[in-house]
C-alpha positions as a LaTeX table, in Angstrom:
\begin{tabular}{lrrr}
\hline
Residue & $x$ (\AA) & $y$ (\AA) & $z$ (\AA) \\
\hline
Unk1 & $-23.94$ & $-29.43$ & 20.70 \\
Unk2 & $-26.90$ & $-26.78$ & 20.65 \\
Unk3 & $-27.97$ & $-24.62$ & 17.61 \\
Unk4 & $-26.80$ & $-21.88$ & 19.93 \\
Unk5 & $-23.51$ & $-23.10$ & 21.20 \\
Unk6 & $-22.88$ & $-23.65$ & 16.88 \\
Unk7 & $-23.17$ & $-20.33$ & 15.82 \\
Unk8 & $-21.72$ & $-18.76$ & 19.13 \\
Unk9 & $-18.66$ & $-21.26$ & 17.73 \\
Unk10 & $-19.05$ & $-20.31$ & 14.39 \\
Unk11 & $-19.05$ & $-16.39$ & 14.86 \\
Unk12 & $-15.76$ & $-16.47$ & 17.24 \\
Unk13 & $-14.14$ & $-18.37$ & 14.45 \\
Unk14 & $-15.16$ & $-15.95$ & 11.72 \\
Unk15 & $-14.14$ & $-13.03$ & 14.03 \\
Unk16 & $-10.84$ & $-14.57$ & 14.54 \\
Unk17 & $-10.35$ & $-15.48$ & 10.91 \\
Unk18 & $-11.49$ & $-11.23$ & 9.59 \\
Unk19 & $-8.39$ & $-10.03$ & 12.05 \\
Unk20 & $-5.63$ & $-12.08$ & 11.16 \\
Unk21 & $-7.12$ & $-11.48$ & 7.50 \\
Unk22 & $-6.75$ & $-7.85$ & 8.22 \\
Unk23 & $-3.69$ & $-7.97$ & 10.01 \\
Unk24 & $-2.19$ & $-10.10$ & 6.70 \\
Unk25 & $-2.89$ & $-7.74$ & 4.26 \\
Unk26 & $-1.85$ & $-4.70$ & 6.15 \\
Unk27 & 1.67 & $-6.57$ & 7.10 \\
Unk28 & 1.92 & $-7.32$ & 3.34 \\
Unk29 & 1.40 & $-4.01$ & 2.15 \\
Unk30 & 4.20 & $-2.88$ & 4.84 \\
Unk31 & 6.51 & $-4.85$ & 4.07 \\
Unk32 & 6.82 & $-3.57$ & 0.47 \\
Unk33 & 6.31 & 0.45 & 1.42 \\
Unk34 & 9.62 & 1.71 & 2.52 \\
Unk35 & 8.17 & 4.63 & 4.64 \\
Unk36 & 5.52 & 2.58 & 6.83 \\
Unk37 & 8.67 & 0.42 & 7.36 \\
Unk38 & 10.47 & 3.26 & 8.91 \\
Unk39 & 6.83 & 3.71 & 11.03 \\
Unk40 & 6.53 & 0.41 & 12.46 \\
Unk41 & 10.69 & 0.81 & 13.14 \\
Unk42 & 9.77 & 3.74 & 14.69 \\
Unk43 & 6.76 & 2.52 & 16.99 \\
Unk44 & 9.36 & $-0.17$ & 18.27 \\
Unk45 & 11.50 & 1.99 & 19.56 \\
Unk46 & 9.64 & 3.69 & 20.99 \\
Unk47 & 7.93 & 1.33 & 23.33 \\
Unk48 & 11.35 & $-0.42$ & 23.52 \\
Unk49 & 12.43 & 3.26 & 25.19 \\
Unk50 & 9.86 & 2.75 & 27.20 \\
Unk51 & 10.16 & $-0.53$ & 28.66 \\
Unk52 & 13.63 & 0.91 & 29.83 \\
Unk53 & 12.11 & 4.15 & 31.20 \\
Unk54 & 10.35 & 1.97 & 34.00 \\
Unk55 & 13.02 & $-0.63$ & 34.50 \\
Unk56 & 15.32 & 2.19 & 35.35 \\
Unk57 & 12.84 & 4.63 & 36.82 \\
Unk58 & 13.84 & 7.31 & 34.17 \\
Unk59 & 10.72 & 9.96 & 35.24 \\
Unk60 & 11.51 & 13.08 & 32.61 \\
Unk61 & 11.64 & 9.95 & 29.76 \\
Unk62 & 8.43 & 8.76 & 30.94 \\
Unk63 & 6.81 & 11.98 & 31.26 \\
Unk64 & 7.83 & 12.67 & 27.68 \\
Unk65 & 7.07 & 9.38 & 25.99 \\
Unk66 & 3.38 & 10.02 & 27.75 \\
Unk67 & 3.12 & 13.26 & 25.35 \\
Unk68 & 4.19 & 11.23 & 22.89 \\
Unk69 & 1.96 & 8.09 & 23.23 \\
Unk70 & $-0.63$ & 11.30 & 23.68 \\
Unk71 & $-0.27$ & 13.04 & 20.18 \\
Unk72 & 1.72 & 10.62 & 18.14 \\
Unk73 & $-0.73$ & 8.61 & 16.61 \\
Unk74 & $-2.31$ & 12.03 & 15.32 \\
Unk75 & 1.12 & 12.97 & 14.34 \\
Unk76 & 1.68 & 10.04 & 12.23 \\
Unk77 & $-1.85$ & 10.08 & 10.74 \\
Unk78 & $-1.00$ & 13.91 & 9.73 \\
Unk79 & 2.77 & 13.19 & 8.48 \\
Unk80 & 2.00 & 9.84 & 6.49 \\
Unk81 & $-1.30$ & 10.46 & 5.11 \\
Unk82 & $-0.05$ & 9.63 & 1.48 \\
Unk83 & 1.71 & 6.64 & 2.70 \\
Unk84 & $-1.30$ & 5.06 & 4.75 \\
Unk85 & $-3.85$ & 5.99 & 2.25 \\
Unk86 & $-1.57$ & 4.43 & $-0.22$ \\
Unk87 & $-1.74$ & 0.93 & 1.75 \\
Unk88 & $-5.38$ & 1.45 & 2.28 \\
Unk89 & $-5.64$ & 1.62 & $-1.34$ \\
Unk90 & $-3.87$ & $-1.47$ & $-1.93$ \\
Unk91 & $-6.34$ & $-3.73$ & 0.33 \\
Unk92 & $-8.95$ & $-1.95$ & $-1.61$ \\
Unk93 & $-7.58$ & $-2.76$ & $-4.66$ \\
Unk94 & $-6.64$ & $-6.41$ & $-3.88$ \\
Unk95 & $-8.90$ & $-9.14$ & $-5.88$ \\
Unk96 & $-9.62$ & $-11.99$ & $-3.03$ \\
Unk97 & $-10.89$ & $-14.06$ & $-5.79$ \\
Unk98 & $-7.17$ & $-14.24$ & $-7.24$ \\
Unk99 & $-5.53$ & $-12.51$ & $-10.25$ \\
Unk100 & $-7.59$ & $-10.88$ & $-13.06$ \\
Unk101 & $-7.26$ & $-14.13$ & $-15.13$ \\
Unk102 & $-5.28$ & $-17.68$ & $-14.63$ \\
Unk103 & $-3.76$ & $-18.35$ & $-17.79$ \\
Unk104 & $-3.11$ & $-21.99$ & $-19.01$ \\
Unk105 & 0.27 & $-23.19$ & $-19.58$ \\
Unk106 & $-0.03$ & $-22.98$ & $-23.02$ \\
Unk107 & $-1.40$ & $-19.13$ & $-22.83$ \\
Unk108 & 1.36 & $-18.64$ & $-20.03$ \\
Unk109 & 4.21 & $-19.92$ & $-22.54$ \\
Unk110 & 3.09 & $-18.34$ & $-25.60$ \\
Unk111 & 2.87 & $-14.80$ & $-23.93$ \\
Unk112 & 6.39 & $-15.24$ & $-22.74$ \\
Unk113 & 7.79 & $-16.11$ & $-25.96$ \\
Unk114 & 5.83 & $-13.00$ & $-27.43$ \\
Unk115 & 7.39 & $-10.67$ & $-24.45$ \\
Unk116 & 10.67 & $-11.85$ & $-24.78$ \\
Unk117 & 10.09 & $-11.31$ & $-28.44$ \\
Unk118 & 9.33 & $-7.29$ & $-28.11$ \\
Unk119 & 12.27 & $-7.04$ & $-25.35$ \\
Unk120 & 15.15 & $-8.59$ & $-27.58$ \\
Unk121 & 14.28 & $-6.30$ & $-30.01$ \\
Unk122 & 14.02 & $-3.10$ & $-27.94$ \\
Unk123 & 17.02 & $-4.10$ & $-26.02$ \\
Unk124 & 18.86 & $-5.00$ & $-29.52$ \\
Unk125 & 17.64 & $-1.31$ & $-30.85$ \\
Unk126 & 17.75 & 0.70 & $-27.47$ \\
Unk127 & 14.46 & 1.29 & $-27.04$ \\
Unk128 & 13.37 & 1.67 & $-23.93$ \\
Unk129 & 9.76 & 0.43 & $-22.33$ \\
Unk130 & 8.10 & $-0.47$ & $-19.66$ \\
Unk131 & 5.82 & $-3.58$ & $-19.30$ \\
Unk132 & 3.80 & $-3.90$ & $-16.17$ \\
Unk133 & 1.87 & $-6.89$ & $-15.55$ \\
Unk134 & $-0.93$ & $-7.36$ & $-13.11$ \\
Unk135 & $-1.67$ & $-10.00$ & $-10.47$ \\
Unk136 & $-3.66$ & $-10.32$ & $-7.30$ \\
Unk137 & $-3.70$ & $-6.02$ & $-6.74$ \\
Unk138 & $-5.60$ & $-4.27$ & $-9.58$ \\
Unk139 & $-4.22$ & $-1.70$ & $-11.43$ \\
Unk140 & $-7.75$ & 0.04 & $-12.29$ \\
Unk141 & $-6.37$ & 3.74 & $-11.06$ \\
Unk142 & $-3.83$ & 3.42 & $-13.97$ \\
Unk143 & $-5.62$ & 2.08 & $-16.22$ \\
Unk144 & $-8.61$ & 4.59 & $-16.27$ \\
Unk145 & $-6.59$ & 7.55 & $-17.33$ \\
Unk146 & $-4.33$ & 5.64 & $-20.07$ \\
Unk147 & $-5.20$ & 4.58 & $-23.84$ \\
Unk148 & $-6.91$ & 1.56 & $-23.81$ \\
Unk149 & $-5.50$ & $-1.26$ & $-25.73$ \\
Unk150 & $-7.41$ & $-3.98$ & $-25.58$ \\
Unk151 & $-5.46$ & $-6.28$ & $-27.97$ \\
Unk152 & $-3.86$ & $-9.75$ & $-27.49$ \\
Unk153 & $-0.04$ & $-9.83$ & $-26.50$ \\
Unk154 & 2.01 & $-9.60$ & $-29.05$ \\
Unk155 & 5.59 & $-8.64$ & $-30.44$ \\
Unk156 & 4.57 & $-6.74$ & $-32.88$ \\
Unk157 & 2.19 & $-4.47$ & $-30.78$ \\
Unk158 & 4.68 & $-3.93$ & $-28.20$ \\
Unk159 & 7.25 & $-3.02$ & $-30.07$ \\
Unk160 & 5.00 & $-0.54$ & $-32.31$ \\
Unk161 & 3.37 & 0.76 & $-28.89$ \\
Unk162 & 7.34 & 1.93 & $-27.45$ \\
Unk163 & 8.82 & 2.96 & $-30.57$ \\
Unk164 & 10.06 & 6.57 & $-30.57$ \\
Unk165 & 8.74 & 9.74 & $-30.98$ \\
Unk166 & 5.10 & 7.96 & $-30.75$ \\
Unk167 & 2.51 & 9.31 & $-28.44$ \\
Unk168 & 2.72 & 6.38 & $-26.36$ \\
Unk169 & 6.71 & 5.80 & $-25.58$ \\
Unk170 & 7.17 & 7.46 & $-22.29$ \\
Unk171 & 4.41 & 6.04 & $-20.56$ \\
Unk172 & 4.43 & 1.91 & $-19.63$ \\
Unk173 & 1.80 & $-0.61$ & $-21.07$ \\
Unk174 & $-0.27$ & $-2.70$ & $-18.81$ \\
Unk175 & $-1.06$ & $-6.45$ & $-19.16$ \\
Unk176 & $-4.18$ & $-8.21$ & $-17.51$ \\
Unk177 & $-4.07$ & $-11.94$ & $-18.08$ \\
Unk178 & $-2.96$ & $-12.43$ & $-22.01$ \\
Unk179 & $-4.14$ & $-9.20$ & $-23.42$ \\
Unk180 & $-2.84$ & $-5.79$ & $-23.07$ \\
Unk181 & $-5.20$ & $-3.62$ & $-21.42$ \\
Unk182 & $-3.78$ & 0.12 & $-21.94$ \\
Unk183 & $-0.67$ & 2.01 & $-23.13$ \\
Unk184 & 0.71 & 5.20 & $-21.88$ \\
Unk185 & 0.35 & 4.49 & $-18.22$ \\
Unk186 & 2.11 & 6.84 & $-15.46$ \\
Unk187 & 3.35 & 5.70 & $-12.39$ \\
Unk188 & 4.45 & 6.84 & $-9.22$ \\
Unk189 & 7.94 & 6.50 & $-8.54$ \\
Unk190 & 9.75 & 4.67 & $-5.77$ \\
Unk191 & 10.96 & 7.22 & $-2.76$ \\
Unk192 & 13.34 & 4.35 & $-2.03$ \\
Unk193 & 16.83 & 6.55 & $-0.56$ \\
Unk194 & 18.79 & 3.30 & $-1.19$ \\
Unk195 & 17.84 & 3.36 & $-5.34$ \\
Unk196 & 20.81 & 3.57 & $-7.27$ \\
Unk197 & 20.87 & 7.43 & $-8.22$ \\
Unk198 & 22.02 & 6.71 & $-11.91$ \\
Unk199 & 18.52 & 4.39 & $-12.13$ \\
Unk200 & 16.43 & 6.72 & $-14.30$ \\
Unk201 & 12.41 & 7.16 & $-14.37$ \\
Unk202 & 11.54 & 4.28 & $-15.75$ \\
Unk203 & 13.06 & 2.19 & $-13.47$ \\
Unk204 & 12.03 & 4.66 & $-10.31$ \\
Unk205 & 8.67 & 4.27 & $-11.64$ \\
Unk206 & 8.61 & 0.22 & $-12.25$ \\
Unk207 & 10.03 & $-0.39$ & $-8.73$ \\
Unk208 & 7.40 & 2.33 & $-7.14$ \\
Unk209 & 4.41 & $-0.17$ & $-8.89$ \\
Unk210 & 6.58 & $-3.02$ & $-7.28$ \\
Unk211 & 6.01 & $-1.42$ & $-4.11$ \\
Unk212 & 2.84 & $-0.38$ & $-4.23$ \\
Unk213 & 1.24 & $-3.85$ & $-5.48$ \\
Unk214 & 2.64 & $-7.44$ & $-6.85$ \\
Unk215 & 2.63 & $-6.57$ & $-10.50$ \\
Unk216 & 5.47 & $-7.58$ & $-12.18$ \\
Unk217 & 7.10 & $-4.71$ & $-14.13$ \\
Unk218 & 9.85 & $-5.55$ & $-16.80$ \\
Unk219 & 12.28 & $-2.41$ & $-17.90$ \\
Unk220 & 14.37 & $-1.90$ & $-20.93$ \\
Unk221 & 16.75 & 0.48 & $-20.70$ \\
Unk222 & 16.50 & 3.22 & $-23.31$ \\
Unk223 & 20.91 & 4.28 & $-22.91$ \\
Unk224 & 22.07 & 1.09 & $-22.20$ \\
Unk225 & 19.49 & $-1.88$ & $-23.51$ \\
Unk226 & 19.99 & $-3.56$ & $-20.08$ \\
Unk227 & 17.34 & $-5.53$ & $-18.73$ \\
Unk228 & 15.62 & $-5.36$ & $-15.17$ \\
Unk229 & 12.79 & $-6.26$ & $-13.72$ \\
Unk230 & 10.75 & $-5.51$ & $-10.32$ \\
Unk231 & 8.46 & $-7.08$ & $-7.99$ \\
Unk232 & 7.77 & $-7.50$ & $-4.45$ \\
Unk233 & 9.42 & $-4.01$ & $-3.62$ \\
Unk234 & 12.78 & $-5.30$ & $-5.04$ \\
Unk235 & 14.57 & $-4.37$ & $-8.55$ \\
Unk236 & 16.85 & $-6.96$ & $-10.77$ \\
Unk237 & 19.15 & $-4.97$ & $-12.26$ \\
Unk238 & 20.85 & $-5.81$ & $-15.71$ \\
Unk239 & 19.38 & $-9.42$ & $-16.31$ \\
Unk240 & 20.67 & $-11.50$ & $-18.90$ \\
Unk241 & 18.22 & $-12.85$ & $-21.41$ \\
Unk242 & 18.08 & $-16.06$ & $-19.76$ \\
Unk243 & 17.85 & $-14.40$ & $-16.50$ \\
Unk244 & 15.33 & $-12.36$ & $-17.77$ \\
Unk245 & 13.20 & $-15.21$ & $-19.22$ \\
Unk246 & 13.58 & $-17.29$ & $-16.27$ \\
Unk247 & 12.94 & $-15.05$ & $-13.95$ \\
Unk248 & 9.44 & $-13.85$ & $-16.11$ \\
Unk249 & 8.14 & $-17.50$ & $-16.20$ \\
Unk250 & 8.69 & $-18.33$ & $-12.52$ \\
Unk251 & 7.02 & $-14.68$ & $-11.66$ \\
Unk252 & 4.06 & $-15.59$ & $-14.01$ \\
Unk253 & 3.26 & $-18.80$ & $-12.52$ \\
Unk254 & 0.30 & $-19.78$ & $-10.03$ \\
Unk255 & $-0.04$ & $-19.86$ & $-7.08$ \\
Unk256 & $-1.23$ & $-22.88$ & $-6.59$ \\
Unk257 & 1.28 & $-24.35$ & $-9.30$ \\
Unk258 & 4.30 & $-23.10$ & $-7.31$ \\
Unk259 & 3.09 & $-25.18$ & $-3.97$ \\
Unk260 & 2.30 & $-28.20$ & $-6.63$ \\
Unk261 & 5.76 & $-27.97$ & $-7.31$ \\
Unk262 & 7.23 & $-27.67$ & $-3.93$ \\
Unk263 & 5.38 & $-30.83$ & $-2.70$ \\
Unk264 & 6.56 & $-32.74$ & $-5.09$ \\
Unk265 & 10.39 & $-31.42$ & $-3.88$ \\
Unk266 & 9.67 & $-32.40$ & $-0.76$ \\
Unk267 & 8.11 & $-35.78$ & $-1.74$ \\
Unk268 & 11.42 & $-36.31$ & $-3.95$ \\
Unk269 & 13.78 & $-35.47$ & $-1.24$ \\
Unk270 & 12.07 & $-37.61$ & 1.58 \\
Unk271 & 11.81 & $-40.80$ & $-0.63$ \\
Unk272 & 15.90 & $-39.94$ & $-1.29$ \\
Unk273 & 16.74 & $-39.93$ & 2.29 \\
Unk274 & 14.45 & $-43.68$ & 2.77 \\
Unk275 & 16.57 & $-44.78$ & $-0.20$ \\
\hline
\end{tabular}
């Protein structure tokens, strides 16, 4: 093979490889943003109207879906703006290098048992928090207006950090790898029309980071000291402390460690069935 035939090879590849990158990230950040759901739902039908318009020879259809096709694209572009500059954001944001910082297991177990620490004690007392946690997506836009922490996870801290009446207790704490980066965070909250309406902001605004990126936010409930938490666009509501804990660890772990693990299932269950 040629020098030239090579990199003729090697630049289709690449090209191939930048869309379906593209096209991965942009699905991903769909498929946790309720609205550019309703879009692409949208779009579908759409064309799926269409389709039937010239099996059936429907001409007023047609000559309407042609306006359509003609000025919706700058009619969505106008009407979502917040919602595609918001997933625009998020590829910006992602790290491609991986989260902010793999933690060991040891560093992974003892900030658990420091977490679940702080949240028995707020849920024991009714305090009410929220603990946001970053992975792959950075959380730099909420981080640069909050008070920066810059301390080691701890009990202690986080229960000082959400105790009432202090400056800090409405806002939600953010965690990057084992230390905790700021306090007093704001978030947006989720639009989501299918949110329990009793769900107050705390929880709106832990499920809208859930949306937005993969951080894993944990919630105490200031009225009732029930536990959720949210990630990947979906909220656990009233978790157990076991559920809780579980749920935390598995959330927490690597990528890489979860395949690890699900080889090894595999492996089990194939040398079971040649048994």
């Amino acid at each position: 093979m040629s020098l030239q035939a090579l990199w003729s090879l090697t630049t289709k590849v690449l090209d191939i490889c930048v869309v379906w990158l593209l096209f991965y990230y942009i699905l991903k950040n769909i498929k946790n943003n309720v609205k550019m759901i309703l879009i692409v739902k949208g779009v579908l039908l759409i064309l799926f109207i269409e389709i039937i318009s010239k099996l059936f020879n429907l001409y007023t259809v047609g000559i309407i879906l042609e306006y359509i096709f003609e000025w919706g694209p700058l009619a969505i572009i106008i009407i979502f703006q917040p919602e595609i500059r918001s997933v625009l954001e998020s590829i910006g944001r992602t790290q491609l290098l991986g989260r902010h910082k793999t933690l060991t297991g040891d560093e992974r177990e003892k900030m658990v048992c420091e977490i679940m620490e702080a949240v028995e004690y707020l849920k024991r007392n009714r305090i009410g928090a929220l603990i946001v946690i970053e992975r792959d997506i950075s959380l730099q836009e909420y981080i640069e207006p909050a008070t920066k922490i810059y301390a080691d996870v701890s009990s202690e801290l986080l229960g000082n950090l959400f105790f009432p009446n202090s400056p800090l207790h409405d806002g939600g704490v953010i965690i990057q790898g084992n230390r905790i980066t700021c306090a007093g965070s704001v978030f947006k909250t989720s639009m989501n029309p299918n949110v329990n309406k009793r769900l107050g902001t705390r929880h709106r605004a832990a499920l809208g980071i859930a949306e937005e990126s993969d951080a894993v936010a944990l919630v105490v409930s200031e009225e009732t000291g029930k536990l959720s938490i949210a990630c990947d666009g979906d909220l656990e509501y009233n978790l157990t402390l076991d559920e809780f804990r579980l749920k935390l660890i598995d959330e927490l772990k690597p990528k890489t460690e979860v395949f690890y693990e699900a080889d090894i299932d595999e492996e089990t269950e194939v040398e079971e069935d040649e048994e």
